[in-house]
FIMAR-150310 format. One record per residue: residue number from 1; x, y, z of N, C-alpha, C in turn. Coordinates in nm, 3 decimals, always signed. Atoms other than C-alpha are relative to their C-alpha. Layout:
BEGIN
 resi      nu      nv      nw     cau     cav     caw      cu      cv      cw
  NUM       X       Y       Z       X       Y       Z       X       Y       Z
...
end
This chain:
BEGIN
 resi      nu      nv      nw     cau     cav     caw      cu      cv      cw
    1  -0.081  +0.018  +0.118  +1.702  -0.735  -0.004  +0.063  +0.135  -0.026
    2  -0.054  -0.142  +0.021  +1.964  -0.456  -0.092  +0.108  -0.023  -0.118
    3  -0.143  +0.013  +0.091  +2.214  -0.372  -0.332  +0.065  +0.150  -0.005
    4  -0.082  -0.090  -0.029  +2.505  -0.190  -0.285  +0.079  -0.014  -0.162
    5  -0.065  -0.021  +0.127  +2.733  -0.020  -0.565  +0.139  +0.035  +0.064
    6  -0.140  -0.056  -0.012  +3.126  +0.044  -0.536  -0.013  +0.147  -0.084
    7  -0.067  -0.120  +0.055  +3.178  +0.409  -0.587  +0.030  +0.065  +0.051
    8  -0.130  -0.096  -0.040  +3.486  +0.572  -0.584  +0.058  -0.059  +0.129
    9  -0.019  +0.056  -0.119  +3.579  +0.291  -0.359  -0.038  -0.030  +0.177
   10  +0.083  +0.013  -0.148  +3.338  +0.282  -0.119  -0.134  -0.057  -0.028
   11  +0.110  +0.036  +0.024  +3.058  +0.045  -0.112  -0.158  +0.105  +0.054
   12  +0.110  -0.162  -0.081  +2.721  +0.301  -0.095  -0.106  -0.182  -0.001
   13  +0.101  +0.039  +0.019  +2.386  +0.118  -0.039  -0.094  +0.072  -0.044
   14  +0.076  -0.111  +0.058  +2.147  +0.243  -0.270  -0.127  -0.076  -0.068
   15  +0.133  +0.052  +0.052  +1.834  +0.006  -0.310  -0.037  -0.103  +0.100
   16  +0.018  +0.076  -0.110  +1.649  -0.203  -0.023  -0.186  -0.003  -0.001
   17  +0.106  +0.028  +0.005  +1.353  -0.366  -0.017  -0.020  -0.121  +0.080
   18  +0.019  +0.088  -0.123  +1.185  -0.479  +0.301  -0.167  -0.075  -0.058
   19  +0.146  +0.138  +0.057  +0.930  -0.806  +0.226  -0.046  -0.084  +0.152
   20  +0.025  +0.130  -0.087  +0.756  -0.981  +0.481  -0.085  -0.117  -0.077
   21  +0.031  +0.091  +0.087  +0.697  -1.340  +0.358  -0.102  -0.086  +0.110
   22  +0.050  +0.043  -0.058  +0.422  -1.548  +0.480  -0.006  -0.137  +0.003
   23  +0.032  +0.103  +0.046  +0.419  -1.938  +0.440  -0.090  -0.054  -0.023
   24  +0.133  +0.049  -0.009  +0.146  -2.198  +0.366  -0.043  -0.062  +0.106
   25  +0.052  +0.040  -0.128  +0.135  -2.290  +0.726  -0.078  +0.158  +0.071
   26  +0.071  -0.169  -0.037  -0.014  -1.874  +0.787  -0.146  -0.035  +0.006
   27  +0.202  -0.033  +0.016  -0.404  -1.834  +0.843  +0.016  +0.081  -0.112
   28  +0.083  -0.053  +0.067  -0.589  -1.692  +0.553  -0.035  +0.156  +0.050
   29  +0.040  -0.004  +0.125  -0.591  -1.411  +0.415  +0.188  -0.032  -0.053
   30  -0.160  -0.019  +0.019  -0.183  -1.438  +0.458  +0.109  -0.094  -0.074
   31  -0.097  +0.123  +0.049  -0.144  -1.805  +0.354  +0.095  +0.038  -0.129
   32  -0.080  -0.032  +0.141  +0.177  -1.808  +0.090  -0.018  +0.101  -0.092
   33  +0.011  -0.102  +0.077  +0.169  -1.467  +0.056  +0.143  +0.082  +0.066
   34  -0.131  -0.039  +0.019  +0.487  -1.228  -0.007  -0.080  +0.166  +0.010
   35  +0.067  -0.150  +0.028  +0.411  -0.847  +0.073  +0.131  +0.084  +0.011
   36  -0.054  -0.093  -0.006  +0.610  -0.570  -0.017  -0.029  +0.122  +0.057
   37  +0.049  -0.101  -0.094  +0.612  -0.348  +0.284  +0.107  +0.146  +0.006
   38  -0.090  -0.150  +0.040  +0.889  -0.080  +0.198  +0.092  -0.037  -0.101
   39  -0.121  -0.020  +0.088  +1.106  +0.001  -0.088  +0.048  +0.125  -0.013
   40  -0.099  -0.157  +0.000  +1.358  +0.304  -0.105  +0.136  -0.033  -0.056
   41  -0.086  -0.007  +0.112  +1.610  +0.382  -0.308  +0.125  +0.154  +0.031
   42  -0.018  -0.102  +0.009  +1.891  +0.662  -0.319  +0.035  +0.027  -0.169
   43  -0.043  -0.050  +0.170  +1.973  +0.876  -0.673  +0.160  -0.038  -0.018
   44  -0.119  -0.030  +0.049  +2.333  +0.760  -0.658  +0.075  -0.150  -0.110
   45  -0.062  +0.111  +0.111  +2.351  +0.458  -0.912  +0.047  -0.006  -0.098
   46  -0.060  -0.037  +0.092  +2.562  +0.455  -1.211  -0.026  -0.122  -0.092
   47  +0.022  -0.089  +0.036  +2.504  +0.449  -1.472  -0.147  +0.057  +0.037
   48  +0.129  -0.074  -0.015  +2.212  +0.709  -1.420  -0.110  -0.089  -0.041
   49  +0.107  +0.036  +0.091  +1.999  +0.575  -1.708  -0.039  -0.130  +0.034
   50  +0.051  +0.122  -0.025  +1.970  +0.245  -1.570  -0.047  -0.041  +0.121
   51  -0.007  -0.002  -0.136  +1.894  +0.306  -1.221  -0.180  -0.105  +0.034
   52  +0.121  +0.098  -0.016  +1.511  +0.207  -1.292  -0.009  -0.146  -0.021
   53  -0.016  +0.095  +0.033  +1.548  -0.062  -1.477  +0.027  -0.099  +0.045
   54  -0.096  +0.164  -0.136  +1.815  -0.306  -1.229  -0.101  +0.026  +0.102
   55  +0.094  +0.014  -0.140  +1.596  -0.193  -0.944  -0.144  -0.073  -0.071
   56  +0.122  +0.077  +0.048  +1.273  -0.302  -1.144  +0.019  -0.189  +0.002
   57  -0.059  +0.114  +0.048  +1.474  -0.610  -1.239  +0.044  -0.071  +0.131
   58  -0.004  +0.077  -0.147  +1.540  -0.694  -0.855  -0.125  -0.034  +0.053
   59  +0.126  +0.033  -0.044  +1.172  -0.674  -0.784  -0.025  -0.115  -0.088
   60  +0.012  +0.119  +0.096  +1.097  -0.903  -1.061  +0.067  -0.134  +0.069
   61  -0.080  +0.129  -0.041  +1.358  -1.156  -0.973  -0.060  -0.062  +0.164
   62  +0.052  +0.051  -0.101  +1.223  -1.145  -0.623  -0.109  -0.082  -0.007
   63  +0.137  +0.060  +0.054  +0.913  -1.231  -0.759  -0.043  -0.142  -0.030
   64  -0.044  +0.170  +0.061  +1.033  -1.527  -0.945  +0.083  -0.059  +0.123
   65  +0.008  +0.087  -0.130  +1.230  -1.636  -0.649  -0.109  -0.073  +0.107
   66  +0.102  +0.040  -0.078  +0.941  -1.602  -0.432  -0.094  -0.119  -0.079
   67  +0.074  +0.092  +0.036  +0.723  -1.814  -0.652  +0.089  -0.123  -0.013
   68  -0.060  +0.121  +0.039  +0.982  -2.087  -0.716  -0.020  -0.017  +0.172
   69  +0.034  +0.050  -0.101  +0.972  -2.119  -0.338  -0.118  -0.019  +0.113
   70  +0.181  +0.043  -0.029  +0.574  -2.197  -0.291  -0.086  +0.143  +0.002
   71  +0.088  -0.075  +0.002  +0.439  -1.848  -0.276  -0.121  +0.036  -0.077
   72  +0.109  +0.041  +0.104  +0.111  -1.806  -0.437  -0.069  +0.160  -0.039
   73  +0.068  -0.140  +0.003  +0.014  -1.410  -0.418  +0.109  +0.078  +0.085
   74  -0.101  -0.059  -0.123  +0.251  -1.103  -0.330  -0.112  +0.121  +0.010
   75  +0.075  -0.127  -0.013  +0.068  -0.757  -0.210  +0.112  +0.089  +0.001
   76  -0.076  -0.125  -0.027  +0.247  -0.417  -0.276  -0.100  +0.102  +0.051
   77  +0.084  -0.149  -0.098  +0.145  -0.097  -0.067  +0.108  +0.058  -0.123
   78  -0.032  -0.069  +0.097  +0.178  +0.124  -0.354  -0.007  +0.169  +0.026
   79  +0.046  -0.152  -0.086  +0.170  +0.514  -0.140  +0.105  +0.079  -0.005
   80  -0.152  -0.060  +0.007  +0.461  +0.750  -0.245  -0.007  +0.058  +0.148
   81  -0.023  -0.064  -0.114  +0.615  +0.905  +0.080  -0.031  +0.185  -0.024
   82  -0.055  -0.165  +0.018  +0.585  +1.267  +0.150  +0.118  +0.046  -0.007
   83  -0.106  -0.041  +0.016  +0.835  +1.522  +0.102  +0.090  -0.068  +0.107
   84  -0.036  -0.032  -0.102  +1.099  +1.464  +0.376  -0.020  -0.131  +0.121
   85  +0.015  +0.123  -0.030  +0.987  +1.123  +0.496  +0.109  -0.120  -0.005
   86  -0.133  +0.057  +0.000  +1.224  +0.873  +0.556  -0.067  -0.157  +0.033
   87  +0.039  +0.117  -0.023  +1.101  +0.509  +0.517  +0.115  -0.121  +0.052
   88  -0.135  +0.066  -0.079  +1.429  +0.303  +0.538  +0.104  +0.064  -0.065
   89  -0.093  -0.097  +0.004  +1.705  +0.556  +0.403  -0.041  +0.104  +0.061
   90  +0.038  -0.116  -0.052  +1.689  +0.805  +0.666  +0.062  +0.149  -0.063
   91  -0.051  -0.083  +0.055  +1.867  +1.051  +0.416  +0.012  -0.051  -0.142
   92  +0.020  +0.014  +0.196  +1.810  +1.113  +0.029  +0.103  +0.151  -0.058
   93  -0.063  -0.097  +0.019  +1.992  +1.355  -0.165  -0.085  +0.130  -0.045
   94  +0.116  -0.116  +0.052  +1.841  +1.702  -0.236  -0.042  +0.016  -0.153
   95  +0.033  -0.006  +0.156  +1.839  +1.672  -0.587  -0.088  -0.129  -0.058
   96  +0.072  +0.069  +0.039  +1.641  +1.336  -0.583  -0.118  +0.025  +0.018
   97  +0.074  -0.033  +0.002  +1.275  +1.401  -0.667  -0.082  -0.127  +0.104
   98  +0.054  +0.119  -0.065  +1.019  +1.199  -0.449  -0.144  -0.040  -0.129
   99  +0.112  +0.068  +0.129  +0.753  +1.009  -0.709  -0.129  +0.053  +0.013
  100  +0.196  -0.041  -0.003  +0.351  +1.137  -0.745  -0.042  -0.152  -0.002
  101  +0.074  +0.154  -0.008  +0.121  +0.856  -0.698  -0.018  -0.033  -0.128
  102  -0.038  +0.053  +0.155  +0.126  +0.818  -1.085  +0.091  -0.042  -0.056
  103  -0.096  +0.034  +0.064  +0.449  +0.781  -1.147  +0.038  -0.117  +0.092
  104  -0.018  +0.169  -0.045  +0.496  +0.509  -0.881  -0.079  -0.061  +0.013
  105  +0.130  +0.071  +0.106  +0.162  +0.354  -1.022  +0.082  -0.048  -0.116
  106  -0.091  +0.074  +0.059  +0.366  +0.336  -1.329  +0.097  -0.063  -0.027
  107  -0.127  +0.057  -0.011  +0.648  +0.227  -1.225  +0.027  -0.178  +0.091
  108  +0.045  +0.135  -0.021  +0.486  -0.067  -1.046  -0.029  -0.076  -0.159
  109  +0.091  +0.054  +0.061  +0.291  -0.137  -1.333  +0.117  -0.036  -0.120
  110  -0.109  +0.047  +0.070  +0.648  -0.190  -1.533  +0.051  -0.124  +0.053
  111  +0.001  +0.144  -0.036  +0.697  -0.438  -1.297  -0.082  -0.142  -0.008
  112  +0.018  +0.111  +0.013  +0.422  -0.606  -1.338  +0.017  -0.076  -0.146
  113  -0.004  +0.042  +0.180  +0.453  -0.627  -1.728  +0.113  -0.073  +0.025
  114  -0.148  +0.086  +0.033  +0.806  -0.798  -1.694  -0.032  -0.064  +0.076
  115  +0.000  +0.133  -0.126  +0.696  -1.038  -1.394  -0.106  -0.058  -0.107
  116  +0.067  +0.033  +0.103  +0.420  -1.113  -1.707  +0.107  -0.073  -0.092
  117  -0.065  +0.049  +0.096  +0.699  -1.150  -1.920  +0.079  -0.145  +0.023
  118  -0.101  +0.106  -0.134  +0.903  -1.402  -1.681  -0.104  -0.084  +0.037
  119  +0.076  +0.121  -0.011  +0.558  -1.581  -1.675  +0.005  -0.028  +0.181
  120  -0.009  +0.007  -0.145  +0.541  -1.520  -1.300  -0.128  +0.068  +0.080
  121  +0.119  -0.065  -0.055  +0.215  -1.353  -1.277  -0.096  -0.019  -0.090
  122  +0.087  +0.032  +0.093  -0.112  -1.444  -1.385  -0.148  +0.132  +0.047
  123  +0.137  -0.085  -0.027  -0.361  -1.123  -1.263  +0.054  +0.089  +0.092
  124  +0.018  -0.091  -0.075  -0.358  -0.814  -1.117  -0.109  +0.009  +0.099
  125  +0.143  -0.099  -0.030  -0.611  -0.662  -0.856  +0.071  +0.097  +0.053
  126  -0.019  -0.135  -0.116  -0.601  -0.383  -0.584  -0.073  -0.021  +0.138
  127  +0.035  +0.116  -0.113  -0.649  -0.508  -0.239  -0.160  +0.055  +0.026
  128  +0.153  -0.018  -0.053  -0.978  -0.291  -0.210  -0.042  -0.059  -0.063
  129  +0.084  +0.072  +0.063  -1.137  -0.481  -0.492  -0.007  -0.153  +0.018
  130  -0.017  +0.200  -0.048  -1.015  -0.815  -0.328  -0.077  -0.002  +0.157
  131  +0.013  +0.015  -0.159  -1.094  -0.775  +0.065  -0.067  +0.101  +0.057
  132  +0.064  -0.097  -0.104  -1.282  -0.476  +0.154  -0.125  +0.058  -0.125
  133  +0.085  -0.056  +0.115  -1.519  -0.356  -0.191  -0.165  -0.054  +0.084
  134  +0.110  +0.063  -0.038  -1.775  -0.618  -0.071  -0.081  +0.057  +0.143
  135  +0.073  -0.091  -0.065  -1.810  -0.455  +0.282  -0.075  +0.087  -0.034
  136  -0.022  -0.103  +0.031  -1.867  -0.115  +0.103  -0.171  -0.018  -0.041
  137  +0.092  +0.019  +0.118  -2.228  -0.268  -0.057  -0.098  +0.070  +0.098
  138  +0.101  -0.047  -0.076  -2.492  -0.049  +0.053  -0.167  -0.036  +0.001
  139  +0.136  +0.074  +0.010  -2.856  -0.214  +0.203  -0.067  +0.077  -0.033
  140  +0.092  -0.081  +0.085  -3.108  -0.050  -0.015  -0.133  -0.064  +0.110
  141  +0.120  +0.081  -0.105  -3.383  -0.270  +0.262  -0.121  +0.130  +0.040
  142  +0.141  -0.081  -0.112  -3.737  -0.037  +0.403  +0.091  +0.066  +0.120
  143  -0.065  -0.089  -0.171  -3.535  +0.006  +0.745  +0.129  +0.102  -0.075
  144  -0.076  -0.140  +0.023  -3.251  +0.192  +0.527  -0.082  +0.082  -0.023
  145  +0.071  -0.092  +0.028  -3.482  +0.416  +0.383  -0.052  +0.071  +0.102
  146  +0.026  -0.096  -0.116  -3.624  +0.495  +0.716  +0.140  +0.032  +0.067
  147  -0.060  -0.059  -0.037  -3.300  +0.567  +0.810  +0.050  +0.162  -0.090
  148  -0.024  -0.060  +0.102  -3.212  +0.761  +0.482  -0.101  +0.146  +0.073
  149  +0.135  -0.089  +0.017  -3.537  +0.978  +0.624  +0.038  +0.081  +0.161
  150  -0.046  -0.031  -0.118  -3.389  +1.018  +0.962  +0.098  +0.113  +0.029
  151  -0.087  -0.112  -0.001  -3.216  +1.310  +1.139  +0.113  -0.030  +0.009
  152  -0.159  +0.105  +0.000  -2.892  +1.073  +1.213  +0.007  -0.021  -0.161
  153  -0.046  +0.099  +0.151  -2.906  +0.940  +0.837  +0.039  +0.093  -0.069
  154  -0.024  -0.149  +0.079  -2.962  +1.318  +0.681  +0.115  +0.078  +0.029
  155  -0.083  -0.100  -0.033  -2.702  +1.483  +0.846  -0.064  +0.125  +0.113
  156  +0.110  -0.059  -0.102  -2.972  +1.694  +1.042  +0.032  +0.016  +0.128
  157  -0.029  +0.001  -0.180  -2.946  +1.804  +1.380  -0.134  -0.014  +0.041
  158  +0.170  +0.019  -0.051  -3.311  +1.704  +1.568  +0.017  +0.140  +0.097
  159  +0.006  -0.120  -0.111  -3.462  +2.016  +1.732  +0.011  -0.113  +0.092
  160  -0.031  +0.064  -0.119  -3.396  +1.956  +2.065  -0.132  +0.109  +0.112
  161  +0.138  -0.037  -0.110  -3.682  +2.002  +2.345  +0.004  -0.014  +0.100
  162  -0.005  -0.012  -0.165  -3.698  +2.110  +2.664  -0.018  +0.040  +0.130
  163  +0.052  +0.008  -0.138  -3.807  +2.027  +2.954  +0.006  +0.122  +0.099
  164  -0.081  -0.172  -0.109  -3.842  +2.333  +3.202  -0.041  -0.093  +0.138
  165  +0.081  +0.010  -0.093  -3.850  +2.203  +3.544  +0.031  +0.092  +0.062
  166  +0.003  -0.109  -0.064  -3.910  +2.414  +3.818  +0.054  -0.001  +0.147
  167  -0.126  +0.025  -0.105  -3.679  +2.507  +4.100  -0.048  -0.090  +0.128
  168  +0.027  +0.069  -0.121  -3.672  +2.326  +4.390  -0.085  -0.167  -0.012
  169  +0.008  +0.057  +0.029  -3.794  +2.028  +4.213  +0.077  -0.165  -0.004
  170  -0.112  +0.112  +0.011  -3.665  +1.684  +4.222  -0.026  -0.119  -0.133
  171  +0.020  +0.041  +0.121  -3.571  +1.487  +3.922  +0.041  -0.119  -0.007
  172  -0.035  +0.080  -0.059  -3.538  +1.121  +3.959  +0.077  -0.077  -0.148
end
């Protein structure tokens, strides 16, 4: 999805957002799910002050598209780029700042309030607390503890012992 602006007679592209969509014919965990796998942006939209806003307002709408056409869950990868990184605009302008993981935290989290508002979302999570938390549960069991006690478990290096044999010896 992109949107381009006329300025100064020249269409620029200055907002693009790559989605892979999954249907309800997908295996599990993917069935009728919508993931937002890159979004990028350049600083040259006019007016300035509204640059967040229409781009927020395209995610949204996607949103609501996507659900009017069966989707049931979207996932965003929420990871600002480093400096100098180039996700799908291989060139930004020097004067555009790149986001801290807080500010594009909040700037999701504007989205989701208006996909709330639009009645298009009924719950947040964070994919670790959906699909991977549960791995994470640690067995408290007798055999941990003897591992807990162990030179592998402690961090420990085991003396190490050794053998002297003597020359001319054979060692099978």
């Amino acid at each position: 999805i992109q949107l381009f602006q006329t300025i100064d007679g020249i269409d620029v592209s200055l907002f693009c957002l790559y989605v892979h969509e999954f249907d309800a014919n997908a295996p599990e965990p993917n069935r009728s799910s919508v993931y937002i796998a890159y979004l990028d942006s350049v600083d040259y939209f006019r007016p300035m002050q509204m640059r967040s806003y229409v781009y927020q307002e395209i995610v949204s709408g996607y949103f609501l598209w996507a659900q009017a056409r069966g989707f049931k869950k979207c996932l965003i990868w929420s990871c600002p780029p480093q400096r100098g990184d180039s996700f799908i605009f291989w060139c930004h302008p020097n004067h555009q700042k790149t986001p801290s993981r807080d500010r594009l935290n909040s700037w999701y989290a504007s989205i989701i309030a208006r996909s709330k508002a639009l009645s298009v979302h009924n719950g947040a999570s964070h994919l670790w607390d959906q699909y991977f938390k549960k791995f994470n549960q640690r067995d408290e069991a007798p055999s941990r503890e003897a591992a807990k006690r162990s030179f592998v478990g402690s961090g420990k290096v085991a003396p190490r012992k050794y053998r002297k044999i003597s020359t001319g010896s054979r060692c099978d």
